[in-house]
C-alpha positions as CSV (number, residue, x, y, z in Angstrom):
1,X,-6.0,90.4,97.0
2,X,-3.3,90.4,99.9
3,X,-1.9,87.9,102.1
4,X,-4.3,88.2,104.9
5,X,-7.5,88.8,102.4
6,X,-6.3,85.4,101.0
7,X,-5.9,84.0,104.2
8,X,-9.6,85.2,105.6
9,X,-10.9,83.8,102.4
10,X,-9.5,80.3,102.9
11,X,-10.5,80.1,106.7
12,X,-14.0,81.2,106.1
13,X,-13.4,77.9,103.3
14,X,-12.6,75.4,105.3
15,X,-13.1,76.2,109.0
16,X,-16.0,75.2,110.6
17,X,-15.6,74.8,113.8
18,X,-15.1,71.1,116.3
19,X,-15.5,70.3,119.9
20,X,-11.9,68.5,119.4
21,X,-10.2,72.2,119.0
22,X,-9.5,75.0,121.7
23,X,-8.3,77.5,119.0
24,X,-8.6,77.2,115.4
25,X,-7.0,79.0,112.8
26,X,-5.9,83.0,113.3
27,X,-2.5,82.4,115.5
28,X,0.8,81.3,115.0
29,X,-0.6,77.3,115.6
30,X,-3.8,75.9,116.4
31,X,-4.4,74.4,119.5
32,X,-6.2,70.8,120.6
33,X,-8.2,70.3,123.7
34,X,-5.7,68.4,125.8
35,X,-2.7,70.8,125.1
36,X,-1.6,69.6,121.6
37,X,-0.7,72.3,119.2
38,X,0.1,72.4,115.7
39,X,1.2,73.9,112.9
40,X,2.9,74.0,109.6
41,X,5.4,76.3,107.6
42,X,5.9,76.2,103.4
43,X,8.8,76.8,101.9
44,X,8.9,77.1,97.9
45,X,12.1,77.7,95.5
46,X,12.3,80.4,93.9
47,X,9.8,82.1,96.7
48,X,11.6,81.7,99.8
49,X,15.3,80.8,98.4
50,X,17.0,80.2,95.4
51,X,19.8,77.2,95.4
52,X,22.6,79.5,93.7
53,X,22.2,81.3,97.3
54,X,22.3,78.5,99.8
55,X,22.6,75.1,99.7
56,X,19.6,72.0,100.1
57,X,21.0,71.1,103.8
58,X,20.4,75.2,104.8
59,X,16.9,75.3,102.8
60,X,15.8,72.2,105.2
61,X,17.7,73.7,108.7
62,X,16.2,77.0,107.9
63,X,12.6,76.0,106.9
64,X,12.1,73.5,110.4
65,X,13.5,76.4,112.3
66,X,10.4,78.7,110.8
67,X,8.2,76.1,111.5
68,X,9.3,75.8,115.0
69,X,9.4,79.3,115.4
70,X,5.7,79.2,115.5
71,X,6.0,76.5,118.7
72,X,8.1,79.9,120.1
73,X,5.8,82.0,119.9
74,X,2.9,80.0,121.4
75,X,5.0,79.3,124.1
76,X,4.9,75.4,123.6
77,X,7.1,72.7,123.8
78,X,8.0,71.0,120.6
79,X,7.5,67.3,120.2
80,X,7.3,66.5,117.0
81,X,8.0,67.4,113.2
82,X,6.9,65.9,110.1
83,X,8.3,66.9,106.4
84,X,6.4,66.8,102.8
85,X,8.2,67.9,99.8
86,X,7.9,68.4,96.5
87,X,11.1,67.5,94.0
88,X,11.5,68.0,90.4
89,X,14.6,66.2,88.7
90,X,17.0,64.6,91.1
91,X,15.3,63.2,93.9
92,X,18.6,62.9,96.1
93,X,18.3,66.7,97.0
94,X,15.5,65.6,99.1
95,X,17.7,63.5,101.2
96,X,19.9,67.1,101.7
97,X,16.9,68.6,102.7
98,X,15.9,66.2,105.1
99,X,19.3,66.1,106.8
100,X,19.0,69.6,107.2
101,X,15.9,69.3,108.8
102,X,16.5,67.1,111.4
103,X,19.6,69.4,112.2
104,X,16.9,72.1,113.4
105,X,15.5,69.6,115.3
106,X,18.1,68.4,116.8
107,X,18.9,71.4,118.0
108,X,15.7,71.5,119.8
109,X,15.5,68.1,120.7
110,X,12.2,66.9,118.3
111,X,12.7,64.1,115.7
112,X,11.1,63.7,112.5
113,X,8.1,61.1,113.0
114,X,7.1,61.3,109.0
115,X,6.2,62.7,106.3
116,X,5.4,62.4,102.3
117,X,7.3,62.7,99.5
118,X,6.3,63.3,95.6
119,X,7.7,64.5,92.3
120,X,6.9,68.5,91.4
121,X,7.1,69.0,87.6
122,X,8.1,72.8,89.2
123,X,10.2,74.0,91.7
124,X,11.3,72.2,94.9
125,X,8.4,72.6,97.8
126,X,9.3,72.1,101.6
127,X,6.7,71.9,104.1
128,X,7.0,71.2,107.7
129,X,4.5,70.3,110.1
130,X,4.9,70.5,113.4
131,X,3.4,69.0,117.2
132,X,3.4,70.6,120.3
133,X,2.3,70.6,123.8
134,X,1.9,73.6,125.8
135,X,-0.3,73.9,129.3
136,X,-1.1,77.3,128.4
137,X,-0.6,79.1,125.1
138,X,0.3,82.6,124.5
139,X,-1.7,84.9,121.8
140,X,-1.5,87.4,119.4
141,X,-4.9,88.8,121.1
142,X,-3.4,89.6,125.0
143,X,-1.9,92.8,123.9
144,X,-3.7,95.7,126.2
145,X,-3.3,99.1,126.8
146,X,-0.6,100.0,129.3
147,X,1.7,96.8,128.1
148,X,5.4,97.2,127.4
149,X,6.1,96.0,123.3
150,X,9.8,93.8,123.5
151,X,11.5,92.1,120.7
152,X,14.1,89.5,121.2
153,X,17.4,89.9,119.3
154,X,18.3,92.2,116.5
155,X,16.2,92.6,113.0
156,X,17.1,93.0,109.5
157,X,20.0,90.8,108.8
158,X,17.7,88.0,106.7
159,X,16.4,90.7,104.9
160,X,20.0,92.1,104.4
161,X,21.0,88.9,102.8
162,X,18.6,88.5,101.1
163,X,18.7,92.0,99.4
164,X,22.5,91.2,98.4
165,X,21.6,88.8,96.7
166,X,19.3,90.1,94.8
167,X,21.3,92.7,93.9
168,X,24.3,90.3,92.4
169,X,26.1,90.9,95.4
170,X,27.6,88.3,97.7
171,X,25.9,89.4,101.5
172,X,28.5,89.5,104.4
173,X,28.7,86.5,106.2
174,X,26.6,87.4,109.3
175,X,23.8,88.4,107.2
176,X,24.2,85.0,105.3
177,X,24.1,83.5,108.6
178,X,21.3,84.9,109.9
179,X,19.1,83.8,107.1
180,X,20.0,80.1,106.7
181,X,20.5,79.8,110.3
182,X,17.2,81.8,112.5
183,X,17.9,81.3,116.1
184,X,16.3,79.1,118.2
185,X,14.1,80.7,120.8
186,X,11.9,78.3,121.7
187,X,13.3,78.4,125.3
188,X,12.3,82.0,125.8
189,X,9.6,81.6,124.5
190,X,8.1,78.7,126.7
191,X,9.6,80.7,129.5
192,X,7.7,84.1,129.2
193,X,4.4,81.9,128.6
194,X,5.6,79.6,131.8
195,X,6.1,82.5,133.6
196,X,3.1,84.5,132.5
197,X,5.2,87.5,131.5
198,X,4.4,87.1,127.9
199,X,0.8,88.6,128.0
200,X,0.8,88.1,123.8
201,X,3.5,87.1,121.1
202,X,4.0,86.7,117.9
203,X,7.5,85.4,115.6
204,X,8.6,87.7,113.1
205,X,8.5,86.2,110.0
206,X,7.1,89.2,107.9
207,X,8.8,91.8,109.8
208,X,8.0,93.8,112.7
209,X,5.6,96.5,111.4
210,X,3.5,94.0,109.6
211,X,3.3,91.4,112.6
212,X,2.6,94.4,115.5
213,X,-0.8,94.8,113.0
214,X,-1.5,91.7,113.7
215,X,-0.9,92.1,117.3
216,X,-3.2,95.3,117.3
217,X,-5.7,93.9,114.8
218,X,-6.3,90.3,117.2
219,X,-6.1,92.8,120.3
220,X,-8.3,95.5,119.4
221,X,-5.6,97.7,120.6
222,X,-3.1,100.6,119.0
223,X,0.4,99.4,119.2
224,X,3.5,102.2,118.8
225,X,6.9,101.7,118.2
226,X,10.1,104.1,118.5
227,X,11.8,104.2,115.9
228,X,15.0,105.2,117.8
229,X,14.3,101.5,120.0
230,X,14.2,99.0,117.1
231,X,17.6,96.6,117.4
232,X,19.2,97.1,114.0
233,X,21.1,93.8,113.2
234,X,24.8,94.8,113.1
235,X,25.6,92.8,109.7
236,X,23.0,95.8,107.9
237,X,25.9,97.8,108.3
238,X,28.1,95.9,106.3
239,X,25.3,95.3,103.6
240,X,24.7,97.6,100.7
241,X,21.4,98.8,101.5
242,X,20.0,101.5,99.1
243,X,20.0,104.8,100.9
244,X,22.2,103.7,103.6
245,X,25.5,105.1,104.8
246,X,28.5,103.4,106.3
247,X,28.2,105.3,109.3
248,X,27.7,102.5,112.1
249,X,24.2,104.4,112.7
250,X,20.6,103.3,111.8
251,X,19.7,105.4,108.2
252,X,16.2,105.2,106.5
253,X,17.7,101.9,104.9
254,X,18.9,100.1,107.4
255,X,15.9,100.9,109.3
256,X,14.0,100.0,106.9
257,X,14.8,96.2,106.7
258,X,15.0,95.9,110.4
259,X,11.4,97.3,110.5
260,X,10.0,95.2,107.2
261,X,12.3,92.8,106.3
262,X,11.4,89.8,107.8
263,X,12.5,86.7,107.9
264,X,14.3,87.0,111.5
265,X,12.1,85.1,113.6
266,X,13.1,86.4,116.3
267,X,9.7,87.0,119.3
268,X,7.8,89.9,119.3
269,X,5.5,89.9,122.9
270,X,3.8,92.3,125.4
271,X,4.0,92.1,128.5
272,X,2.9,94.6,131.5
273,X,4.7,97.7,132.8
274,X,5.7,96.1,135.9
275,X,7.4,93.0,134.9
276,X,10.5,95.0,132.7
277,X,13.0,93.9,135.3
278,X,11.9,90.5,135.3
279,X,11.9,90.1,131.8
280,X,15.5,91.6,131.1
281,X,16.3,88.9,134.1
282,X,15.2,86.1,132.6
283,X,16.6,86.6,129.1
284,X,20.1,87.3,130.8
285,X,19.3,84.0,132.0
286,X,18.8,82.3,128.8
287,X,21.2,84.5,127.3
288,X,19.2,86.1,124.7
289,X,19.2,90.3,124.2
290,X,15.2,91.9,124.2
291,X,14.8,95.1,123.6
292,X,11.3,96.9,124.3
293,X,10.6,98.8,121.2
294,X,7.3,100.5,122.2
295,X,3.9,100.9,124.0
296,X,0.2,99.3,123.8
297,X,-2.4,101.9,123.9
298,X,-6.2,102.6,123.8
299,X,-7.0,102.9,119.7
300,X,-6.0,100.8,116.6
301,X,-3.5,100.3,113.9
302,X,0.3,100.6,114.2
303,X,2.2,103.9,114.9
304,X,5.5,105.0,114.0
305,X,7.2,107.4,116.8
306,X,10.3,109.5,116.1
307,X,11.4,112.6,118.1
308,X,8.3,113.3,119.4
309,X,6.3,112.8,116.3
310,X,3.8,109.8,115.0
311,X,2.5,108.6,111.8
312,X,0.3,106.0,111.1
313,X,1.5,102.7,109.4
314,X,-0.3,102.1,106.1
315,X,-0.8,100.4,103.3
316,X,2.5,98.1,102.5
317,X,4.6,96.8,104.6
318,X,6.4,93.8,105.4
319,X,6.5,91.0,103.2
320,X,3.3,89.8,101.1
321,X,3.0,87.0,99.1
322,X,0.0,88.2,97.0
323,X,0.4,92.2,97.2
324,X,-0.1,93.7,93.8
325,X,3.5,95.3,92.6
């Protein structure tokens, strides 16, 4: 059973519908009549990061900045954030965690309101919930044919880290970076929706191949990116990526993680032919790089293009909690 099978499963559950809720389950948060919107982000040693790699402060700053990522990509304004964790052993590395936490909010200006605490006879489990408010929310279901597909920053560098380490290998610093540290793009966010560029969105937390499905599927829409587009973080260069050469340019490797790492949460949105100036204005405003990547057209499913030529994008890809090895 996969990821989303699981996740189908579990909504069909325990989803039944209430007056109280504009959207319910399916996006990147749910959303309340009145504007509130929520939602919440696990994190689980051993899963999502091992404590030989980074330290509890980083686990707690890098797990509320996931969870807030999800506010990004709605186009809402965070509030709010409330922490739950699990700890086994020492309970003082909760107190790292939390700090670590409330770092990443800081840095967005949201405090933490509350929260439970409990002992795991396991591993240590994070889990950060998050309020928001938001006059109008952006979805994963806007995409239409004739849209422009952008990504904000560069992809892959997470996924670079993360693939150092599990080699033995000690990743290069900006790769490090980028995983214990995602950037913060709630602002652009809120501003595409504020503006009404942003026409859908999505975060990239399982990497870009895997969330433009879920742009297509929501949408009913074919989505197609060029290859030759994608933003390849500059620390996969400096990583040792299987198959990849030191060349400075993009090999099946390093494209590889950019386009199914994950882990960047960086935005993924569409937006409509017209407004390309407008959006490269506005993130020179907020000083953040976008790239557009690729097209929306009639159809469904994801395409790969590359010199002219397409290819369907099946099976696995991206990162799956519950894929079968």
């Amino acid at each position: 059973m996969s990821e989303n099978e699981l996740v189908g499963r579990l909504v069909a559950a325990g989803w039944k519908g209430s007056r109280d809720v504009a959207l319910g389950p399916g996006d990147d948060a749910a959303v309340l009549r009145g504007g509130l919107v929520a939602s919440t982000d696990m994190t689980v040693e051993g899963v999502h990061f091992r404590f030989d790699w980074v330290s509890a402060r980083e686990v707690g700053f890098r797990a509320a900045a996931a969870a807030l990522s999800d506010m990004a990509a709605m186009g809402a304004r965070p509030v709010a954030l409330l922490v739950s964790m699990a700890l086994p052993g020492d309970p003082a590395v909760g107190v790292e965690l939390q700090r670590g936490v409330r770092q990443a909010g800081d840095r967005v200006g949201v405090a933490v309101v509350g929260g439970d605490a409990s002992r795991s006879p396991g591993p240590v489990v994070l889990d950060v919930a998050v309020l928001g408010r938001a006059a109008q929310v952006v979805l994963r279901s806007g995409a239409a044919p004739g849209h422009d597909l952008w990504v904000s920053g560069v992809l892959g560098g997470a996924a670079a880290a993360v693939a150092a380490w599990s080699a033995g290998a000690r990743p290069p610093p900006a790769a490090r970076e980028r995983f214990v540290a995602p950037p913060n793009r709630v602002p652009l966010g809120r501003a595409l929706a504020g503006e009404g560029l942003a026409r859908s969105m999505i975060d990239l937390s399982d990497g870009l191949l895997a969330d433009a499905h879920r742009i297509a599927a929501a949408s009913g829409a074919r989505v197609v990116v060029r290859e030759e587009a994608v933003p390849v973080d500059p620390a996969v260069f400096d990583a040792k990526v299987p198959g990849a050469s030191a060349s400075g340019q993009a090999s099946d490797g390093h494209l590889n993680l950019a386009l199914t790492g994950g882990e960047d949460y960086e935005l993924m949105f569409t937006s409509a032919t017209g407004a390309a100036d407008r959006v490269r204005a506005l993130a020179r405003e907020l000083s953040v790089p976008v790239t557009r990547v690729g097209t929306v057209e009639p159809g469904a499913g994801v395409f790969l293009e590359s010199g002219g030529e397409r290819r369907e994008v099946t099976g696995k890809i991206g990162h799956d909690h519950f894929a079968t090895p």
